[in-house]
C-alpha positions as CSV (number, residue, x, y, z in Angstrom):
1,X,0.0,0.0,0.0
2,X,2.7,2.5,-1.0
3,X,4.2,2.9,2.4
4,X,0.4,3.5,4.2
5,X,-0.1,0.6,7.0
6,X,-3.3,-0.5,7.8
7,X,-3.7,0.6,11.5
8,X,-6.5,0.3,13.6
9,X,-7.1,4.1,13.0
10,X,-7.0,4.2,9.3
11,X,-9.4,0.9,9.3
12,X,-11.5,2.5,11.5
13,X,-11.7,5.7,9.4
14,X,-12.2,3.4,6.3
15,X,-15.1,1.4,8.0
16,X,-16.9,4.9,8.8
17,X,-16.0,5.9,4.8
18,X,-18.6,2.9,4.5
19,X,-21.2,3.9,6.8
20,X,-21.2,7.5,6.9
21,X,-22.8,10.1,4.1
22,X,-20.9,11.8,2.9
23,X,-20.2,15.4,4.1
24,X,-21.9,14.4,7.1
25,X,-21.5,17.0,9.7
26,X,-22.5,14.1,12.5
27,X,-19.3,12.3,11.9
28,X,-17.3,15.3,11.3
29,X,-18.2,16.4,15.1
30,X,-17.9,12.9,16.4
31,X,-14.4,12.5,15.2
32,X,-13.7,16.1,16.9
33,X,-14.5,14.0,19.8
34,X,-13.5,10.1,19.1
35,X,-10.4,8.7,17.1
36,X,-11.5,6.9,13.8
37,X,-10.9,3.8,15.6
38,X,-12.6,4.7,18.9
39,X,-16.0,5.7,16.6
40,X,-16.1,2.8,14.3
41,X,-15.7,0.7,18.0
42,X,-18.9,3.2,19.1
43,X,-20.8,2.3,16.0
44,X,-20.7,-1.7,16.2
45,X,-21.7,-1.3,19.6
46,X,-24.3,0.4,18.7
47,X,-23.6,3.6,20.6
48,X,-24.1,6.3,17.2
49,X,-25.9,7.0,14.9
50,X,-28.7,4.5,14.5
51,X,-28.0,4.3,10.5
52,X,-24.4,3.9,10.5
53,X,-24.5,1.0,13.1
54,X,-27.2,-0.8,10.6
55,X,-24.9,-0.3,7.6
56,X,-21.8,-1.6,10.1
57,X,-23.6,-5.0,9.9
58,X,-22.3,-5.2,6.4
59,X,-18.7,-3.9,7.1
60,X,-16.1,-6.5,7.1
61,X,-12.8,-4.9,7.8
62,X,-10.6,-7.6,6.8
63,X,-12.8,-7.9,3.3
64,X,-12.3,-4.3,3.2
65,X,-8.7,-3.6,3.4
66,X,-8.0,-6.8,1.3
67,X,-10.2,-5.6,-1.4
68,X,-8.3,-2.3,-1.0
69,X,-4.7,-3.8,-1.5
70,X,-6.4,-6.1,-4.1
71,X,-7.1,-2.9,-6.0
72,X,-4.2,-1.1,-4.7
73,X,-5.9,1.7,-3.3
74,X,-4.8,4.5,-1.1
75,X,-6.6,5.6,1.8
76,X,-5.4,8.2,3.2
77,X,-6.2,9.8,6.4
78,X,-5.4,12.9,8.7
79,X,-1.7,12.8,9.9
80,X,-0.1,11.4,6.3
81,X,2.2,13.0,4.5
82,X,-0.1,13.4,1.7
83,X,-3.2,14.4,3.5
């Protein structure tokens, strides 16, 4: 993945990318207040946004980042060099 490892917050952030609309000012202001990884935790338990944690029942994060390397996809996220 060009350098990018897959750590917990970048899945986490990708996972959301999956649930969340986009532009949505709900998850902008939870991730003012969460990590990626912390919210993504918050939304398989349940805790958020009712239609992000029925979407999460679709999310596989292992099918997900494989799928991304598959396709050699970049996700970047705040923090990288090329964010």
């Amino acid at each position: 993945m060009s350098g990018l490892q897959w750590t917990e917050e970048r899945v986490g952030r990708a996972c959301l990318s999956a649930v969340a609309e986009p532009g949505s000012l709900i998850l902008k202001a939870c991730l003012v207040r969460w990590t990626g990884a912390q919210l993504w935790a918050r939304v398989q338990q349940g805790k958020e946004h009712e239609p992000w944690t029925v979407r999460a029942a679709s999310v596989h994060p292992e099918r997900f980042v494989e799928q991304c390397e598959k396709l050699a996809m970049r996700f970047v996220i705040p923090g990288d060099a090329e964010w």
